[in-house]
MIFITOR-966929 format. One line per 8 residues: number of its first residue (from 1); their letters; for each residue x, y, z of N, C-alpha, C, CB. Coordinates in Angstrom, 2 decimals. Glycine has a CB too. Example, Ala and Ser with C-alpha at 12.3 -4.5 7.8 and 13.67 -1.06 7.14 Angstrom:
BEGIN
1 = AS = 13.19,-5.69,7.80,12.30,-4.50,7.80,13.20,-3.30,7.80,11.31,-4.47,9.05 | 12.85,-2.25,7.08,13.67,-1.06,7.14,12.90,0.03,7.87,14.08,-0.60,5.72 $
***
This chain:
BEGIN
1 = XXXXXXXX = 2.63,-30.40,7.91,2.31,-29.94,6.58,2.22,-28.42,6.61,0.99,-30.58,6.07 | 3.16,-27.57,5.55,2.73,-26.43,5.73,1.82,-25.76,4.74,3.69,-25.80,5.93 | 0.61,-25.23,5.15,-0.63,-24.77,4.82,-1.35,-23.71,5.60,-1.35,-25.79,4.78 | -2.22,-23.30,4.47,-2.99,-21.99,5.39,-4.15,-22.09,6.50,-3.69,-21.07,4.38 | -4.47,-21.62,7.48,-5.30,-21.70,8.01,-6.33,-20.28,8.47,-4.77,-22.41,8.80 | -7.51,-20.64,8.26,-8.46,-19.13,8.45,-8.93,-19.69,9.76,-9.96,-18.64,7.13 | -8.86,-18.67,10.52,-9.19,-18.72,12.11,-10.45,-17.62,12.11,-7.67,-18.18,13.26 | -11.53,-17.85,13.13,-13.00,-17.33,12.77,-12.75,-16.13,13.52,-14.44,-18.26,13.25 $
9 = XXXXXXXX = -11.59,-15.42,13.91,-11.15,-13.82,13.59,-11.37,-13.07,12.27,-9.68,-13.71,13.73 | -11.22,-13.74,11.49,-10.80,-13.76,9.79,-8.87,-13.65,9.64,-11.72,-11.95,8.85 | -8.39,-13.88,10.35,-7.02,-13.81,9.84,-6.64,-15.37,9.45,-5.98,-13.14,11.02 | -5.62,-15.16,8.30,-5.16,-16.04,7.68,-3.65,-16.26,8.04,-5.45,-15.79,6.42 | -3.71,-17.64,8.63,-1.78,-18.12,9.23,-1.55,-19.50,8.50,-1.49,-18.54,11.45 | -0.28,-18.82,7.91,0.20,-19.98,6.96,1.57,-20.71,8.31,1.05,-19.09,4.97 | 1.79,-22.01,8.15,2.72,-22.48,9.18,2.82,-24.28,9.17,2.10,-21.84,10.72 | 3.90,-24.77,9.65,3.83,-26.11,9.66,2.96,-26.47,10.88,5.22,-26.73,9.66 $
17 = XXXXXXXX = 1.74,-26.93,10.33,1.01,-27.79,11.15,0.94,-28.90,11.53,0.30,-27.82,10.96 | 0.41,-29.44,12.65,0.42,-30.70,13.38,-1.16,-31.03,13.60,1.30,-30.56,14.83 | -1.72,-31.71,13.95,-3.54,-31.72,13.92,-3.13,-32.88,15.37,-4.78,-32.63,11.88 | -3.63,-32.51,16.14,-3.87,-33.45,17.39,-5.77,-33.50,17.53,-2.93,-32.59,19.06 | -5.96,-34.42,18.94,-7.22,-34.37,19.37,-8.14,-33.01,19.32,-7.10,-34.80,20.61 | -7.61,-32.48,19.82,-8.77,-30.79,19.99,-8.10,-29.53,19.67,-9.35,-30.37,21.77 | -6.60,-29.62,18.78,-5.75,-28.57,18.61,-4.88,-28.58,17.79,-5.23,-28.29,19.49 | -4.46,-27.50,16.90,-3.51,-27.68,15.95,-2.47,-27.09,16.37,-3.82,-27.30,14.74 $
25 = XXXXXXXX = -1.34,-27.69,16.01,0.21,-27.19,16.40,0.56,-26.33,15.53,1.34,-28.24,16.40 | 0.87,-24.98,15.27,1.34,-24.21,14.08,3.03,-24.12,14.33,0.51,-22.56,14.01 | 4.23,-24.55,13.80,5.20,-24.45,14.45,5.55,-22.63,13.11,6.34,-26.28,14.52 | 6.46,-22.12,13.38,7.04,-20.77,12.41,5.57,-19.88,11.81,8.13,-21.53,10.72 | 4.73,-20.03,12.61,3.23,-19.10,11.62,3.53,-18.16,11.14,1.93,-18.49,12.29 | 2.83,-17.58,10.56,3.14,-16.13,10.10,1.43,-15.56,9.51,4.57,-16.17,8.61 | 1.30,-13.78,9.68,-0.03,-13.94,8.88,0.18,-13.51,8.07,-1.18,-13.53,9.19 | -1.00,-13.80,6.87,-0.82,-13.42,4.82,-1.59,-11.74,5.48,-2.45,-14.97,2.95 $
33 = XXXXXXXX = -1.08,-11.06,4.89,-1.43,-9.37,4.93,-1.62,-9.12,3.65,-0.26,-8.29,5.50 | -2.28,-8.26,3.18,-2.61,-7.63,1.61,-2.69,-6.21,1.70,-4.08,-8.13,0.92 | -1.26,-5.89,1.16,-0.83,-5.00,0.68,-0.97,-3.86,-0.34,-0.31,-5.41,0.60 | -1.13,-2.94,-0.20,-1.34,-1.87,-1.69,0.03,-1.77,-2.23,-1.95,-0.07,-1.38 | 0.06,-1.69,-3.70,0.93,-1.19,-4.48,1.51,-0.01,-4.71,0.63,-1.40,-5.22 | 2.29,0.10,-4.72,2.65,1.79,-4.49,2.52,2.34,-6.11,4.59,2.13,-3.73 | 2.81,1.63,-6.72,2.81,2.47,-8.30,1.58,2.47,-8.41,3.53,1.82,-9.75 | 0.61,0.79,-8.49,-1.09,1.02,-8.92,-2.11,0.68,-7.49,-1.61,-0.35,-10.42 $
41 = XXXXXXXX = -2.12,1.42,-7.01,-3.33,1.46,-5.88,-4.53,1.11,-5.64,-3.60,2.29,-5.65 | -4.47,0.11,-6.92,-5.77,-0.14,-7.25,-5.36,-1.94,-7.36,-6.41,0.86,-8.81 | -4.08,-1.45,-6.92,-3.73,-4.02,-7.08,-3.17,-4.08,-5.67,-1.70,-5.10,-8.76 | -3.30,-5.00,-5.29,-2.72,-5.62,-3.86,-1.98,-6.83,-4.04,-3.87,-5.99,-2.82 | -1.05,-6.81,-3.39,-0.04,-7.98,-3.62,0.09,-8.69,-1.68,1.87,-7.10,-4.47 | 0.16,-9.61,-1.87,0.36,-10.53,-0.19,1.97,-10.60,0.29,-0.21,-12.53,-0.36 | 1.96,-10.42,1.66,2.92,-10.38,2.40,2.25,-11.13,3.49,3.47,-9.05,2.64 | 3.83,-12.18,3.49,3.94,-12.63,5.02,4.46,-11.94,5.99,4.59,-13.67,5.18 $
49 = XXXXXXXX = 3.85,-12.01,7.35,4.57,-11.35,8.39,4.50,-12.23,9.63,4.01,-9.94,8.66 | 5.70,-12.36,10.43,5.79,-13.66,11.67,3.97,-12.99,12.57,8.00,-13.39,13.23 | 3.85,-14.22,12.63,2.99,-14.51,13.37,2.95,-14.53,14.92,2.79,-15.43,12.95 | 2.85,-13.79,16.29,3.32,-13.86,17.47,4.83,-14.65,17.36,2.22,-14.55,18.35 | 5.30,-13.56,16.88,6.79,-13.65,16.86,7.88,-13.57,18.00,7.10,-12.75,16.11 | 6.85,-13.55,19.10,7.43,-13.06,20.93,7.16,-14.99,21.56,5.65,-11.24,22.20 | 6.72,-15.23,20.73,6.88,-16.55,21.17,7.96,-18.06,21.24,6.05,-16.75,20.69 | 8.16,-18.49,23.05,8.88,-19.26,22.54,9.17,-20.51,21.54,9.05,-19.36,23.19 $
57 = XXXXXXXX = 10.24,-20.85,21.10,9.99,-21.79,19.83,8.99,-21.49,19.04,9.72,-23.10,20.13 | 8.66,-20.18,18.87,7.49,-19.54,17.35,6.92,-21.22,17.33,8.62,-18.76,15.15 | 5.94,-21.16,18.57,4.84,-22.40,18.08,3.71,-21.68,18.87,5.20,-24.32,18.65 | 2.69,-21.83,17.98,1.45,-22.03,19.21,0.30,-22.85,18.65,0.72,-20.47,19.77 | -0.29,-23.18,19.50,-1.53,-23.97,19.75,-3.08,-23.26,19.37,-1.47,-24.31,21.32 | -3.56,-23.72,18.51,-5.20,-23.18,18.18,-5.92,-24.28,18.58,-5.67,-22.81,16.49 | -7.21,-24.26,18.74,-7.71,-24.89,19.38,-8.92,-25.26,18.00,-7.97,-24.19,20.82 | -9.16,-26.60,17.56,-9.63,-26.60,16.43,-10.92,-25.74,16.17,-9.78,-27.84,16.16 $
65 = XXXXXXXX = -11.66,-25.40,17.10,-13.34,-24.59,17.44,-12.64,-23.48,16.36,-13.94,-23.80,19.62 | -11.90,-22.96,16.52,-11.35,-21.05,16.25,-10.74,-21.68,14.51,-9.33,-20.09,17.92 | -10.99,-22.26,14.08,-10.73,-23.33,12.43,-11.60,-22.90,11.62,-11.02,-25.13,12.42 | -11.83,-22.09,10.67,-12.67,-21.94,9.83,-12.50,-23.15,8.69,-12.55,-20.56,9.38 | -11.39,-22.79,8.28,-11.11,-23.36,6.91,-9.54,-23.99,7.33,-11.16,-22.04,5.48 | -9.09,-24.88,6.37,-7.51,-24.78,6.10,-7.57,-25.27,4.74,-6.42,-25.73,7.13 | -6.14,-25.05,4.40,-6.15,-25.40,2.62,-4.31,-25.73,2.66,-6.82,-23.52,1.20 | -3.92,-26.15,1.73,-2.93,-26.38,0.81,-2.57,-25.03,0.28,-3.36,-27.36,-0.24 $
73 = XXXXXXXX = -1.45,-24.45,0.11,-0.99,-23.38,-0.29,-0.42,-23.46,-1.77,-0.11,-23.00,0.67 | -0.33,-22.55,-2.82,-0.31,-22.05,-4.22,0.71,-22.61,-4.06,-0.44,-20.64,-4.81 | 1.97,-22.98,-5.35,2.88,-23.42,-5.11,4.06,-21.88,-4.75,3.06,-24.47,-6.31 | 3.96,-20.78,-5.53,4.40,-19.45,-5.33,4.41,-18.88,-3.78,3.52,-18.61,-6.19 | 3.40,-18.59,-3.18,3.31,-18.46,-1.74,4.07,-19.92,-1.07,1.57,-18.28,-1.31 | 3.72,-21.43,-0.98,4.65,-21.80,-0.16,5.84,-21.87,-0.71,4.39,-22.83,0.38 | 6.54,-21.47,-1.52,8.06,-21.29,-2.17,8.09,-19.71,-1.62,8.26,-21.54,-4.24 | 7.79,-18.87,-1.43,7.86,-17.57,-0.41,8.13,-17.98,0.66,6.70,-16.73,-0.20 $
81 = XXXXXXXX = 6.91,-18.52,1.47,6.96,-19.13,2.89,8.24,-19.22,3.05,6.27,-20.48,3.16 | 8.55,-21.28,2.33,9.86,-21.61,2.34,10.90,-20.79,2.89,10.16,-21.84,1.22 | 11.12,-19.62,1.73,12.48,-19.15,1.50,12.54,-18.61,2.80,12.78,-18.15,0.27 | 11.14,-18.37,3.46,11.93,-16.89,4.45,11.90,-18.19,5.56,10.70,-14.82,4.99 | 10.53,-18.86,6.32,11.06,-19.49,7.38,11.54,-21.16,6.99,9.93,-19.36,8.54 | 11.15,-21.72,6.19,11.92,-22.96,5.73,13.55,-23.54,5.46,11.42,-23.04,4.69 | 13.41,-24.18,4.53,14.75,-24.90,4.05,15.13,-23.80,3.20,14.64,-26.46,3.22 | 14.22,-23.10,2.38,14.73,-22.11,1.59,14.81,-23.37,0.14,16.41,-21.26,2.35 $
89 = XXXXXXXX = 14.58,-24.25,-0.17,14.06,-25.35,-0.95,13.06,-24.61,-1.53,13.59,-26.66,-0.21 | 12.55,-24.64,-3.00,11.95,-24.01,-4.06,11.06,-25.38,-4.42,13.05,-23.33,-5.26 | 9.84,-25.28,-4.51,9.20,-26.55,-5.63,8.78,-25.76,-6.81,7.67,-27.54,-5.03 | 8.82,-27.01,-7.70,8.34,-26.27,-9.26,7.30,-26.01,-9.50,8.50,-26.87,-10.38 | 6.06,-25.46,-9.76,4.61,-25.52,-10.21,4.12,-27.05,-10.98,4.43,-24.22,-11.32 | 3.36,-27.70,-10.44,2.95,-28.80,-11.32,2.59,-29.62,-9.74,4.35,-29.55,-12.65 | 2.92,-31.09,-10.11,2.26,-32.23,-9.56,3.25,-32.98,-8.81,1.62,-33.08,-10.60 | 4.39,-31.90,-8.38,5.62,-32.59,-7.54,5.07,-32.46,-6.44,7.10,-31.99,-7.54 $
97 = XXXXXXXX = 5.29,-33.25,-5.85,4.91,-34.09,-4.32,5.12,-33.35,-3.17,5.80,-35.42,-4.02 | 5.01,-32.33,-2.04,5.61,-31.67,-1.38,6.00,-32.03,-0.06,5.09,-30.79,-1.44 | 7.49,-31.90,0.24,7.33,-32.40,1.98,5.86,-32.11,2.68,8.54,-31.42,3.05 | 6.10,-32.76,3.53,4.99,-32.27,4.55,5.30,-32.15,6.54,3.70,-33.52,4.20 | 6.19,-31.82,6.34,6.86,-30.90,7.43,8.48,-30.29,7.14,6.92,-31.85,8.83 | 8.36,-29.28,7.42,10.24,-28.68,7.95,11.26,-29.40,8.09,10.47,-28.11,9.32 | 11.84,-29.45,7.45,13.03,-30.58,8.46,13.58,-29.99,9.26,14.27,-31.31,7.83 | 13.79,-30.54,10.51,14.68,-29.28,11.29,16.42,-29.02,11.08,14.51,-29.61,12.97 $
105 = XX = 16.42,-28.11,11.81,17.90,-27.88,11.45,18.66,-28.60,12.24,18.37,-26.53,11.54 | 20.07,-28.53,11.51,21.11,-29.60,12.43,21.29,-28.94,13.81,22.82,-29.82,11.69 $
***
């Protein structure tokens, strides 16, 4: 399922997760960054950026202890996500059903 997760660093990694016994699988993470605006400096807009991007198969392992929170993502941010590490597949805003993993590639 891809969703956000707050790790008790305070950083926030959005990524397809896996939930095992004592650890979550993040496969493509990335962290949400908040950005200043260049015209109004006074609004911040969110950016994704790869997440330990030196890693092989961009997966790693958290260990559930380091879990603050996790959530379900806006439909706008995971249609961002998507485009950059996904299918690039768009959902509409509303009550459409969402995969709940990546499909992989051929």
């Amino acid at each position: 399922m891809i969703e956000v997760i707050k790790l008790v660093t305070g950083e926030e990694i959005v990524g397809d997760t896996k939930y095992e016994q004592n650890k979550v699988i993040v496969k493509k993470p990335c962290a949400v960054m908040l950005v200043n605006s260049k015209s109004t400096p006074d609004q911040h807009s969110m950016a994704l950026i790869p997440y330990a991007g030196y890693t092989k198969d961009h997966i790693i392992h958290i260990d559930k202890r380091s879990i603050v929170w996790n959530a379900e993502l806006q439909d706008d941010v995971y249609n961002q996500y998507n485009a950059i590490f996904g299918t690039g597949i768009q959902i509409v805003s509303g009550d459409v059903p969402r995969p709940r993993t990546i499909p992989k590639a051929p």
